[in-house]
Backbone bond lengths (Angstrom), bond angles and torsions (degrees), N, CA, C in turn:
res aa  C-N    CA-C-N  psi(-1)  N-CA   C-N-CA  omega(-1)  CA-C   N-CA-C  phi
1 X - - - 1.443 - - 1.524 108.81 -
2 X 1.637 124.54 111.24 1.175 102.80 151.52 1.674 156.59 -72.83
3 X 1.235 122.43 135.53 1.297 122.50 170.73 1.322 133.61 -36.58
4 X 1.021 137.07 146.26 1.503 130.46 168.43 1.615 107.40 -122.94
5 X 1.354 109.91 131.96 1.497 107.36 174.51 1.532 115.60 -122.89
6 X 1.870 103.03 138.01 1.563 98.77 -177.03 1.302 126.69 -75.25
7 X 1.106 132.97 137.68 1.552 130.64 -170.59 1.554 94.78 -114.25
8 X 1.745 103.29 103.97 1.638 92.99 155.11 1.240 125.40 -78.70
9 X 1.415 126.04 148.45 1.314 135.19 -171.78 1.894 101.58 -96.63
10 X 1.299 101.23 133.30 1.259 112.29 -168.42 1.415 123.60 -92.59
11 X 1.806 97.67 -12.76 1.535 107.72 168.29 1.307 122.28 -62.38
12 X 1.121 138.88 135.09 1.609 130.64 -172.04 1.589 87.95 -117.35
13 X 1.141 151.15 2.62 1.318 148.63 -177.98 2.027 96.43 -79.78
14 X 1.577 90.39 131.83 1.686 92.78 162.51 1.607 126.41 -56.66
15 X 1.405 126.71 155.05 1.383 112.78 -168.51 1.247 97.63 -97.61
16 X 1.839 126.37 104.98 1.373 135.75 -177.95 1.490 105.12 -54.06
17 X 1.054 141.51 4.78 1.907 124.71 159.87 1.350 106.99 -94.02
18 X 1.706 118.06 4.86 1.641 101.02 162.49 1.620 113.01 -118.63
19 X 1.275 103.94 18.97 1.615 128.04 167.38 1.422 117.58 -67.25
20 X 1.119 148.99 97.77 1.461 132.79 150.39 1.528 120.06 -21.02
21 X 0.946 136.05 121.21 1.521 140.95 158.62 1.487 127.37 -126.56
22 X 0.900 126.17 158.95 1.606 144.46 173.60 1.746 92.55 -49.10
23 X 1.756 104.70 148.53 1.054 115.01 167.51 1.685 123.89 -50.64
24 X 1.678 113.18 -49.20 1.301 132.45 159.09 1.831 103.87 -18.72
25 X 1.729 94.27 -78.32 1.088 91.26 -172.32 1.587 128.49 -74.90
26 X 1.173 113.22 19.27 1.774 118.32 -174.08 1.670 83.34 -104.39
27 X 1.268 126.23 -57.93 1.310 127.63 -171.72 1.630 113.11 -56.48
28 X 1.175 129.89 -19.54 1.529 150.81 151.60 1.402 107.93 -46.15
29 X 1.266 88.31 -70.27 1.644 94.74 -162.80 1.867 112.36 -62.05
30 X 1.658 102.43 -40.48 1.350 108.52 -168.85 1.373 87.27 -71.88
31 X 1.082 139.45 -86.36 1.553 158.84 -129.26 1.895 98.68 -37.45
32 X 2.120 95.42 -40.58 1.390 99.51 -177.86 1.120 129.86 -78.80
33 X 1.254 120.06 -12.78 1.348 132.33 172.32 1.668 128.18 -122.23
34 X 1.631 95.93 41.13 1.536 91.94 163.36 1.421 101.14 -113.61
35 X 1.658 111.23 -162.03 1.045 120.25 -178.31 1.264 108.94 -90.13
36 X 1.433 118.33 153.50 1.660 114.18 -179.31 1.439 116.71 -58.73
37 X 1.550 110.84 -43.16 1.373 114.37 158.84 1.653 131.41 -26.17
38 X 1.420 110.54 -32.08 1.793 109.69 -162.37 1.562 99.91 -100.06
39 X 1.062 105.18 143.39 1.759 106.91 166.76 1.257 100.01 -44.70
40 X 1.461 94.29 157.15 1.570 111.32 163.34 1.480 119.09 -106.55
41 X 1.171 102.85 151.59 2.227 124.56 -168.65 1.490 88.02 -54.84
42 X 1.097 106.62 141.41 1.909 102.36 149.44 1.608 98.69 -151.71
43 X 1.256 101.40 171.54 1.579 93.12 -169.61 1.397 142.01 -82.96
44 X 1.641 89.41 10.49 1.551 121.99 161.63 1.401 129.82 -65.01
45 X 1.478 98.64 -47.53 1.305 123.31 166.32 1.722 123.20 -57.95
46 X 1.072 81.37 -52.09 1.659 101.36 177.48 1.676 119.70 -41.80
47 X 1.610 90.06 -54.19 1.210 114.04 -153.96 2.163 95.09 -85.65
48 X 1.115 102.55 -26.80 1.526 111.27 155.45 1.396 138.36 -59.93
49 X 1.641 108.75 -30.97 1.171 123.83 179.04 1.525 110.75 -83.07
50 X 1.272 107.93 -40.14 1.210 127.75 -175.66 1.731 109.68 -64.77
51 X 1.223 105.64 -48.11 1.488 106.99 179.55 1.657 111.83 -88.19
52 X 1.335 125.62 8.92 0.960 119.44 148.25 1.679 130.05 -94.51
53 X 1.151 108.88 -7.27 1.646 117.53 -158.28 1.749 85.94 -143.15
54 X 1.458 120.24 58.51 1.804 95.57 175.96 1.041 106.71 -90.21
55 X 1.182 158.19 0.04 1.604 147.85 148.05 1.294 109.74 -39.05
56 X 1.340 134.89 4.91 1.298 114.75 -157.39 1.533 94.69 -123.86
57 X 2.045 111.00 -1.98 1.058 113.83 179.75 1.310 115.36 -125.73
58 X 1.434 118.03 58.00 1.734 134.29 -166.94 1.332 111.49 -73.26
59 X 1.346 99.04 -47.20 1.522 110.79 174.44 1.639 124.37 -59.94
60 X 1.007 116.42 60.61 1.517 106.05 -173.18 1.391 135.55 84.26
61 X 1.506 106.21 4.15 1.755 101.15 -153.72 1.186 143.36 44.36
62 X 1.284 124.31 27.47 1.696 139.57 173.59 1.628 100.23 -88.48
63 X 1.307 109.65 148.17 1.357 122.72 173.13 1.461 104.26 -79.74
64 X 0.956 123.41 145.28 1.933 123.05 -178.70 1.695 89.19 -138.44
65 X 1.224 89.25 125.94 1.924 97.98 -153.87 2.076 86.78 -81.27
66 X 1.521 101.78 -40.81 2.127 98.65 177.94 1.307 96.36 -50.11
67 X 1.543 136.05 -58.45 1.349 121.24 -161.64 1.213 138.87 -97.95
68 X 1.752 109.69 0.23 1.164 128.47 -177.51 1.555 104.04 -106.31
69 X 0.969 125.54 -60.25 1.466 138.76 178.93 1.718 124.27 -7.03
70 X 1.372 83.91 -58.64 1.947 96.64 -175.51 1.941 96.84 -84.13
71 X 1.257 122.49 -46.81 1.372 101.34 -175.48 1.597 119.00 -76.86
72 X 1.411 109.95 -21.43 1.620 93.80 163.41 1.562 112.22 -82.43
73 X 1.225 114.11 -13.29 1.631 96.14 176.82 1.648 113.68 -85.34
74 X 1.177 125.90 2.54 1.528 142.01 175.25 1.608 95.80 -95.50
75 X 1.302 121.59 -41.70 1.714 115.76 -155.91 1.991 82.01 -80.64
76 X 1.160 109.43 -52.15 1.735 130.44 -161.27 1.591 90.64 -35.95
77 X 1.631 110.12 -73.16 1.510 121.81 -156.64 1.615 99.07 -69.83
78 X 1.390 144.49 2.26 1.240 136.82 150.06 1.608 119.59 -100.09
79 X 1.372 114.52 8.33 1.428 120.33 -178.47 1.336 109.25 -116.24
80 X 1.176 116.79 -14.02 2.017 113.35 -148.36 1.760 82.79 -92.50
81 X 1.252 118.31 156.51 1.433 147.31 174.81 1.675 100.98 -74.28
């Protein structure tokens, strides 16, 4: 049978992809961590995705990079020019 061992994590910092942030900063965050391959966010885009899908921004209108992330980068790569 193997063991499992707990690893506490020593970071005490919140994990900023379940942070709300400014579009600025969602377009930051995504832009740096896709593949070179995918378009990049701009705030055109953003602001497109957003006004097509606004249920998805109930909470305040902050970008939440965990829950926004993967469906604009699925909506993005069938929309971008």
């Amino acid at each position: 049978m193997v063991g499992f061992q707990v690893i506490k994590s020593t970071n005490t910092e919140p994990d900023e992809t379940l942070i709300g942030t400014s579009p600025k900063g969602f377009i930051e965050y995504y832009n740096k961590n896709i593949p070179d391959t995918f378009p990049v966010a701009t705030i055109k885009t953003l602001n497109a995705f957003k006004a097509q899908y606004p249920s998805l921004f109930k909470e305040d209108g902050q970008w939440i990079i965990q829950k926004h992330r993967k469906k604009f980068m699925d909506w993005h790569a069938s929309h971008s020019d």
